[in-house]
C-alpha positions in Angstrom: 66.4 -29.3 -57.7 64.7 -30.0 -54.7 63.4 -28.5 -51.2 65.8 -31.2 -49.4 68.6 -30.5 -51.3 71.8 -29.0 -49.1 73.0 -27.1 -52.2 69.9 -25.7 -52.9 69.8 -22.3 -51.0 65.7 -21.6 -51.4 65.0 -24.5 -50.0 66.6 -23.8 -46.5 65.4 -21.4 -43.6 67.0 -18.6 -43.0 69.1 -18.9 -40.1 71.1 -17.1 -37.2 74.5 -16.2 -38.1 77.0 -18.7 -35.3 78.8 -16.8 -32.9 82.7 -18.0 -32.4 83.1 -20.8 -30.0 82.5 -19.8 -26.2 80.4 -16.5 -27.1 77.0 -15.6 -26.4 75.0 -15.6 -29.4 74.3 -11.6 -30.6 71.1 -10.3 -29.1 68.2 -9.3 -31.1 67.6 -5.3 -31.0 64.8 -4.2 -29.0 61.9 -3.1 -30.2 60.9 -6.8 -31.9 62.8 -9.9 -32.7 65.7 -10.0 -35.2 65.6 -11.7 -38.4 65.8 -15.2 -37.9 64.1 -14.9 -34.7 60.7 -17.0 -34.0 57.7 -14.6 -33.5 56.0 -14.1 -30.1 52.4 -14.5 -30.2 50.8 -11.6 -29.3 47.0 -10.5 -28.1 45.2 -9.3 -31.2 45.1 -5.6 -30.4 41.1 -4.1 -30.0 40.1 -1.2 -31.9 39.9 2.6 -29.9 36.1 2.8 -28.1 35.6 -1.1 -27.9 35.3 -2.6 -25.2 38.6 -5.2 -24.3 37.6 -8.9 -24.6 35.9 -11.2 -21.8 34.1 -7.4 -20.5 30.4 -7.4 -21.2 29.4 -3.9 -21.1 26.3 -3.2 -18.6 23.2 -2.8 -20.4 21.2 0.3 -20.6 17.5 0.6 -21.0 16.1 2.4 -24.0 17.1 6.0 -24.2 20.6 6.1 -22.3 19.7 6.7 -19.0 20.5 3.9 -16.1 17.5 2.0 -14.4 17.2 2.8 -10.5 16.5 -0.3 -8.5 13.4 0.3 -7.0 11.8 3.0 -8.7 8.2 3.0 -9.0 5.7 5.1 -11.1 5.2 8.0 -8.6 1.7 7.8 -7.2 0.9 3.9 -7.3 0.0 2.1 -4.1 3.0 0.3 -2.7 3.0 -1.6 0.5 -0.8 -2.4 1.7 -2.2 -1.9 4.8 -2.4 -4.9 7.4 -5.9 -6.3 8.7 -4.6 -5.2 12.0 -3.8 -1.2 11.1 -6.9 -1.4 9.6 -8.7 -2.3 12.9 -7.1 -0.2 15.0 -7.9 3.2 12.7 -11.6 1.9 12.8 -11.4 1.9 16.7 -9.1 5.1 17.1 -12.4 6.9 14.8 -14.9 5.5 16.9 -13.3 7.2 19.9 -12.8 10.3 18.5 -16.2 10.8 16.9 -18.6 8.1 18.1 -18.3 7.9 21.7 -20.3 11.3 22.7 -22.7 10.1 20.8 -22.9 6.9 22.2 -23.1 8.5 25.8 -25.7 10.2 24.9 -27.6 7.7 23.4 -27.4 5.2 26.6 -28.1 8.0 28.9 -31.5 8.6 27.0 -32.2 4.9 27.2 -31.7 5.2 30.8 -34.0 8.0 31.5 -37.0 6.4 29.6 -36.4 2.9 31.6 -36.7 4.8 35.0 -40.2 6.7 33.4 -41.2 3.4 32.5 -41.9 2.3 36.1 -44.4 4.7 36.4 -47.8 2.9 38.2 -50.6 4.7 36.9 -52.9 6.2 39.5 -56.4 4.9 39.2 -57.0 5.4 42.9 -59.2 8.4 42.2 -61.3 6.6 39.8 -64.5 5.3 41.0 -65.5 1.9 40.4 -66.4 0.8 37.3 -65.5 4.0 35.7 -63.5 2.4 32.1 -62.7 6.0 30.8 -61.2 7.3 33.9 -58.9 4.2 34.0 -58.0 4.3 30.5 -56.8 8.1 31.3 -55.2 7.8 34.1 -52.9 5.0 32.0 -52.5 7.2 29.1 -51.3 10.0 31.4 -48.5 7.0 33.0 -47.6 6.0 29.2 -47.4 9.9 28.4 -44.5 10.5 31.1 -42.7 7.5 30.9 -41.3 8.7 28.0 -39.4 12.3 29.1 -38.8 15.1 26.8 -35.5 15.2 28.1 -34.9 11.6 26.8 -36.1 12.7 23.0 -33.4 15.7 23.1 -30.7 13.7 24.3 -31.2 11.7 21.5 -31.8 14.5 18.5 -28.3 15.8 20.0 -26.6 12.8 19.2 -27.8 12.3 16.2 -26.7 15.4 14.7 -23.6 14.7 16.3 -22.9 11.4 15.1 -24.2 13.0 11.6 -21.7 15.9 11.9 -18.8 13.6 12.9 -19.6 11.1 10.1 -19.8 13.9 7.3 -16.6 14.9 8.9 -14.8 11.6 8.6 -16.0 10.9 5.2 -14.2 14.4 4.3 -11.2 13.5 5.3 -11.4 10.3 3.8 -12.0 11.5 0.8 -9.7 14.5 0.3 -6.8 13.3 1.9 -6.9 9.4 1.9 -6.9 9.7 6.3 -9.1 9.6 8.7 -7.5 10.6 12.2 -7.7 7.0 12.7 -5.9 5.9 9.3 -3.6 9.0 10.1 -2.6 8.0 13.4 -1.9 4.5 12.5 0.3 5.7 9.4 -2.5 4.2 6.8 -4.3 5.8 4.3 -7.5 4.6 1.3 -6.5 5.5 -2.1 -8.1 4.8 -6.0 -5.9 0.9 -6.9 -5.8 2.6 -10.5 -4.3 5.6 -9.4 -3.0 6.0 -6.3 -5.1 9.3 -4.9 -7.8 10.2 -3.1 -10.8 8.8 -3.9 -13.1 11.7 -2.9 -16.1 12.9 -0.9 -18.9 11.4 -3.5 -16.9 7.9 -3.9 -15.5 7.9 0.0 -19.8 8.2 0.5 -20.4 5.2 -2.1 -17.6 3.5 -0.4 -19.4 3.6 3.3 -22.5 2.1 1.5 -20.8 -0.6 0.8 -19.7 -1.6 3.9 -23.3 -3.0 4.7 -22.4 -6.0 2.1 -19.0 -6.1 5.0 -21.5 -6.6 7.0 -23.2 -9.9 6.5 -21.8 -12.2 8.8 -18.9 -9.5 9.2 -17.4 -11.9 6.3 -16.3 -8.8 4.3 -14.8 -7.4 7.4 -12.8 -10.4 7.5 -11.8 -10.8 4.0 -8.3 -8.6 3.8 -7.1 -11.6 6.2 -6.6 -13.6 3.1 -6.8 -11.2 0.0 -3.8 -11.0 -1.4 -4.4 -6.6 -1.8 -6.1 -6.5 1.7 -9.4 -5.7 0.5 -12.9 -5.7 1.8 -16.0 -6.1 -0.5 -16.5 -2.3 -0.4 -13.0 -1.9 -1.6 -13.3 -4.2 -4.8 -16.5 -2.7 -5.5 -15.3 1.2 -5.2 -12.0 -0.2 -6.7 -9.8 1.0 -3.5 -7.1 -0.2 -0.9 -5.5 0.8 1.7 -2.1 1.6 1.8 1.0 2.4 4.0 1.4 6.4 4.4 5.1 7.0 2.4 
């Protein structure tokens, strides 16, 4: 007995019973194919709470929570101040708190040039008199240098001193000078983000003479990639956009 065998039933496929001559063949129930049927393929069916097949689910960071595009530590710097900003708060300070001082200051140069043109008067001297000359030239060197001229100057020195203290405050307490404030800018710690205060704003200010060798330092944020002038690497600051 063999599979090829006509007589042989076990070796035949089943097959679909034949439907008289000029009918339709019977139809298969619904629901699935009848016996004798070929199967339709079919999409292997995913387990409940999987995800379906050519999805890849969005990744979450550790913990669950979604990441927020954007999002910084609260606090950093973000967004440094330009050269120009910079510049301008510098100039907006020195108008505010430097230019009374400044009057004050040229108008007290002013009055000792104009006492400097004193001639002495050695006409009441008589001839050959030395110590009557030599007085009558420390009494012309006395008044070409007026009181008025050494007040002028004490006032704007405790000015200027008033305004600087002032400044450096602000600075250092709030990250703004009116300057910085006006221009939207403000100096903060690089490591931390806040206000440096009054002792390191002070530290900070001393530095600036190093800025001030060939104003090089001055010049530097032009091409540092955090804006920084020498006093600002050394008291480890920047200056920032305001948020």
């Amino acid at each position: 007995m063999s599979f090829g065998d006509p007589n042989n039933p076990y070796g035949q496929p089943p097959q679909a019973p034949q439907a008289p001559y000029g009918q339709q063949p019977p139809v298969p129930p619904q629901g699935g194919p009848g016996y004798g049927y070929p199967q339709q393929p079919q999409a292997p069916q995913q387990p409940y709470g999987y995800p379906q097949q050519g999805q890849v689910p969005p990744q979450q960071p550790y913990g669950g929570y979604p990441q927020q595009a954007g999002y910084a530590m609260p606090g950093m710097p973000q967004g440094y101040a330009s050269w120009g900003a910079r510049v301008g708060a510098y100039l907006i300070d020195y108008l505010i708190v430097g230019l009374l001082p400044t009057i004050l200051y040229f108008v007290a140069l002013a009055m000792s040039a104009s006492a400097a043109t004193v001639t002495p008067d050695t006409s009441s001297c008589p001839p050959g008199d030395i110590q009557c000359i030599s007085d009558a030239y420390n009494k012309a060197a006395d008044s070409a240098t007026p009181v008025g001229s050494f007040v002028l100057i004490a006032i704007a020195g405790l000015i200027a001193l008033a305004a600087g203290l002032f400044v450096l405050a602000k600075e250092g307490s709030t990250g703004q000078t009116p300057g910085k404030k006006a221009l939207g800018i403000r100096l903060v710690k690089e490591a931390t983000g806040q206000p440096i205060g009054f002792g390191m704003a002070f530290v900070r200010k001393l530095c600036h003479i190093l800025d001030g060798f060939c104003c090089l330092g001055y010049l530097w944020p032009l091409w540092d990639e955090k804006s920084q002038t020498f006093a600002d690497k050394i008291a480890g600051t920047v200056v920032v956009k305001s948020q």
